[in-house]
N, C-alpha and C positions, 0 to 999 in steps of 0.2 A: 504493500500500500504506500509505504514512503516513495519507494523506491520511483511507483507511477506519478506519487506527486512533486518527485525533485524532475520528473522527465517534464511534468504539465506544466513549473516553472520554465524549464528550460524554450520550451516551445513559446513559451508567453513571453520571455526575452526577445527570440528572435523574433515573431511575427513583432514586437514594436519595433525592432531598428529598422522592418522590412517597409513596415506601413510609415515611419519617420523619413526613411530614405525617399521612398515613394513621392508621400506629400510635398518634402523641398523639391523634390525634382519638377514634379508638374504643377504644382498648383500652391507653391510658395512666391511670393513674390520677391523676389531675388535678381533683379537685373540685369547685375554685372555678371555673377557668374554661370556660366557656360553650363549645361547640361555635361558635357565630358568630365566637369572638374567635379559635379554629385555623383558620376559615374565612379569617379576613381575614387573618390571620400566612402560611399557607400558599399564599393568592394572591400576596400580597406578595414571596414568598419565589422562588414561579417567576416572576414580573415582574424580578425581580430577575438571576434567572440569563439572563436573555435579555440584559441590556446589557450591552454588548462588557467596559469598563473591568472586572465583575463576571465575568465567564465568560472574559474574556483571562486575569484571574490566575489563577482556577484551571485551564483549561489549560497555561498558562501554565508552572505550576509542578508540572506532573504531567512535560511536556513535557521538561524540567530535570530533573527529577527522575529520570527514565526514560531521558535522555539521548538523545533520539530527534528528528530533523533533521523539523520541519514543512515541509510545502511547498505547502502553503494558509495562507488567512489565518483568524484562529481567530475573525475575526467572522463569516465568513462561516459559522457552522455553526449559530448561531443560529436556532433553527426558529419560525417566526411562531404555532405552534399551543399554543408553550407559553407565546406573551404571553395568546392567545387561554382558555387555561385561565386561569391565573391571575387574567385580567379575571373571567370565570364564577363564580371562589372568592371571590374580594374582594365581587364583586356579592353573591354567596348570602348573604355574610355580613354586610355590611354591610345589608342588608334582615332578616335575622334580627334582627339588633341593634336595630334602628330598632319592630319587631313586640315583641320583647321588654323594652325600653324604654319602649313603651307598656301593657305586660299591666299587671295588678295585681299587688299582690302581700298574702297577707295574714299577720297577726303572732298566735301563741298567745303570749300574755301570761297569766305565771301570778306574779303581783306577791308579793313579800314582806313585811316589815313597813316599810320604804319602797313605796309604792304609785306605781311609778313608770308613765306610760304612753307612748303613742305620742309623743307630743307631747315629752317630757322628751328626745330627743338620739336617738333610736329609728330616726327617720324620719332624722335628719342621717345618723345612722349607713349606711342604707341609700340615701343618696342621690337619696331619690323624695318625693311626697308625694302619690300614690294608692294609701295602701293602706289594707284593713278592720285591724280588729281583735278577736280574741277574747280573754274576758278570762276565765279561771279562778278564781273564789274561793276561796281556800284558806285551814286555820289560818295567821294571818300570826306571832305572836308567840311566844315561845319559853315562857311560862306556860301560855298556852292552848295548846300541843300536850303540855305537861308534864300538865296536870289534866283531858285529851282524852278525851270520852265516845263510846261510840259511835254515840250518837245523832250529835250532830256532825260523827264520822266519813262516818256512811252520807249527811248531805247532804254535805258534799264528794264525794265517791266520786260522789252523782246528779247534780250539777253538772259535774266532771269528765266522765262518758258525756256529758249534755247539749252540753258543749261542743265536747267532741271528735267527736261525730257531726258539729257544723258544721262543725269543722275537715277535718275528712275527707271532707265532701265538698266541701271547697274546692281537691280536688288538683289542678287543673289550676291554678291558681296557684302562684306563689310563694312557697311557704309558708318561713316565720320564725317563730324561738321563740327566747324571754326569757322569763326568769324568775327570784325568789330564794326560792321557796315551800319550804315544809317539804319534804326530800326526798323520804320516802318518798309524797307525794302526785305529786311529778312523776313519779317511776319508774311509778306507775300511771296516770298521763297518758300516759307512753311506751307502753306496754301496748296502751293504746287505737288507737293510731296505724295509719293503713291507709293505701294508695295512694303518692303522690310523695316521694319522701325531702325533709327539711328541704331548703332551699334556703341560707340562710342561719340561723348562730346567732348571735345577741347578746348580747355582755358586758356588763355593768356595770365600768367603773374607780373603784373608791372613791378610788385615787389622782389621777387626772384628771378626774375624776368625771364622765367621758363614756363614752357607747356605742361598741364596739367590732364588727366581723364578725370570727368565726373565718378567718383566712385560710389560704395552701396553703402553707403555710411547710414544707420534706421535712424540718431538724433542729431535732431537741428531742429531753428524757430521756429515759431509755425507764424505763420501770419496773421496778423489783429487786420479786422475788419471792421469799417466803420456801421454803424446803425443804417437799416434798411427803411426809410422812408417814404411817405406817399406825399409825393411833389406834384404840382401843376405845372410842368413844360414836357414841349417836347424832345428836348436835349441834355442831357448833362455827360459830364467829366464824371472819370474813374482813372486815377492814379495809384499804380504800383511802386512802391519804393522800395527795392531793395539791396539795388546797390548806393543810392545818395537820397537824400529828402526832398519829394517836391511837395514845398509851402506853398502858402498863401502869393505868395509873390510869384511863382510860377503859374497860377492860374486865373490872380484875379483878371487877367483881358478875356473868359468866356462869359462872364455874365451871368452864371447859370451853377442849378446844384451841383458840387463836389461830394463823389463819393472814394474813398480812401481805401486803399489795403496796404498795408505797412509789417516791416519788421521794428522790432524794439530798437535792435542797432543794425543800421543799416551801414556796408561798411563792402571795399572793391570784394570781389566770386567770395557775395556773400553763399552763392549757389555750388557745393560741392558736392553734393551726392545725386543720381538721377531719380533717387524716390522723392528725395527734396523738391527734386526740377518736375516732375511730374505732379505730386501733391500741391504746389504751389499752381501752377497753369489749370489746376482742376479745380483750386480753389477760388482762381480768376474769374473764371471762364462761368463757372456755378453762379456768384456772385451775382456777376452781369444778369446772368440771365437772370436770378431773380427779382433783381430790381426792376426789369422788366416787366416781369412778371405782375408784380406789385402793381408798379405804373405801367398799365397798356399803351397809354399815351407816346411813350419814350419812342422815337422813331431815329435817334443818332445817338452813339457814346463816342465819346471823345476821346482816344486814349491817350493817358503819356506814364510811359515807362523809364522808370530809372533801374534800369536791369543789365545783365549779362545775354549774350545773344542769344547762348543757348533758351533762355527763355523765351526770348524774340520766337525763334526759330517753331518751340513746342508748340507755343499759344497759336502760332499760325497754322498748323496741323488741327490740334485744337477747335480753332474757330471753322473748320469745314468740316467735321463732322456733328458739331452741333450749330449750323447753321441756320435750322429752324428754329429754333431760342434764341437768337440773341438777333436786334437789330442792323444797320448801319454799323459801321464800326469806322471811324478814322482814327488812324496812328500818326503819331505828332512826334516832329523829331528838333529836340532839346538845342536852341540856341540860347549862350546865355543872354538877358539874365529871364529867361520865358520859354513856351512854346509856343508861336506862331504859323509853322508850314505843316502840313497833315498832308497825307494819302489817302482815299478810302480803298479798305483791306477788302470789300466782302461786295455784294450785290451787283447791281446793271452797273454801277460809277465807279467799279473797281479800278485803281489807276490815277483817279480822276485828283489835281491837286486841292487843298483846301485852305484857307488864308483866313489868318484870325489879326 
């Protein structure tokens, strides 16, 4: 009788590491890492439970625990099939790794007035040195998007599609995106985006003045939200801040309700992790729409973001899949000491410039 219930322990051990292993692989939210890298954790893990020293202690201490007199020996319950899996997970993955190791991978670079490329700390960044690159032209300086024609406009916007078709149809790669472009041209970059989610994002550290990957880091701020109120217009402002503060003084020339979303300390890639970059763009995006919600009336939001592009980038992905929720959208790109020149991101007037 012991003897079957030091086996029903045993069995109850492994089906958890099996159903554990299982859950992170598929349906944990885990960004950055790879399915090949739970592959090899989760062989390793039942390799693991199979030697004696590793499976004595936890019997061991269930055994004590439970108070109950063994009368086999607790290596002997060790089943040879569960080295035999483990060998199979380690293999899978260590071969996936070695295949993906060798893929490509390739970078949307959408350069800012620093024109930094692959070659500038990019590639250290990502560890390889097979990969393409796409490069977006975009207004780089903060005069020329202030004194911005629409001629001018409409070749970026063609350049933009042009690019991003190649990018798009690069999804079976690895796709990477960097950038310090005018925002409101990334956000219509993001727009364009179809197929394989980003792979990797890349910072710029103006402090270390090296490239960075967003990594899966689970704590960081979360962001404070202003109060949801029922206004009488059809327009307002919704300001993100989280890489600098936009005050009163950056919006008093709209006229009209400000609505806020804020970190406590807002401070340069406040944004490092993609769950961060993701929970934040969905806290955006929600936001908006409920305030819409609220007020039906609302038929334009004003954006101006003080962020990192990667965010630029998400929120414009973002805002095409939930395009039926949320209105108009112009994005405003920051001269000091204001915003005045907008793009609209979404609808018939996408492209179209707007002057405050």
């Amino acid at each position: 009788m012991v003897k079957l219930f030091g086996v029903f322990i045993l069995i109850f051990i492994v089906v958890g590491i099996i159903v554990k292993f299982l859950w992170e692989t598929f349906f944990a939210n885990d960004e950055e890492k790879a399915v090949y890298d739970k592959l090899i954790e989760g062989g390793i893990t039942l390799i693991l439970a199979t030697i004696p020293s590793f499976s004595e202690s936890l019997l061991q201490f269930l055994y004590d625990f439970l108070n109950v007199e063994k009368s086999v020996a607790i290596n002997e319950l060790s089943p040879w099939w569960l080295v035999a899996l483990g060998l199979l997970l380690l293999s899978v993955g260590v071969i996936l790794k070695i295949i993906d190791a060798s893929a490509k991978c390739v970078i949307l670079n959408m350069p800012g007035t620093i024109h930094h490329t692959k070659d500038d700390g990019i590639l250290k960044a990502l560890n390889t040195n097979n990969c393409d690159e796409i490069k977006i032209s975009a207004a780089n300086c903060q005069t020329e998007m202030q004194k911005i024609s629409q001629t001018k406009v409409n070749a970026v916007l063609s350049d933009i599609k042009l690019q991003m078709d190649r990018f798009n149809r690069m999804s079976n790669y690895k796709r990477c995106f960097t950038g310090m472009a005018p925002i409101p041209y990334v956000i219509l970059a993001g727009t364009k985006h179809t197929g394989s989610d980003i792979r990797y994002y890349l910072e710029f550290n103006k402090a270390t003045q090296q490239y960075t990957k967003l990594n899966n880091e689970k704590k960081y701020p979360k962001l404070i939200k202003s109060e949801i109120v029922t206004i009488d217009t059809n327009e307002i402002v919704v300001s993100v801040s989280i890489t600098a503060v936009i005050n009163d003084t950056n919006t008093k020339q709209f006229k009209m309700p400000v609505f806020n979303l804020s970190l406590e300390k807002t401070k340069d890639n406040a944004i490092y992790s993609k769950k961060q970059l993701n929970e934040y763009v969905d806290d955006t995006v929600t936001f908006i729409s409920e305030v819409c919600k609220k007020n039906s009336n609302i038929a334009r939001v004003n954006l101006l973001l003080a962020t990192q592009a990667c965010f630029a980038y998400a929120l414009g992905v973002a805002l095409v899949l939930m395009q039926n929720r949320v209105p108009q959208i112009v994005s405003y790109h920051y001269v000091a000491p204001s915003y005045t020149t907008g793009i609209v991101i979404n609808g018939r007037e996408s492209g179209h410039i707007v002057k405050v």
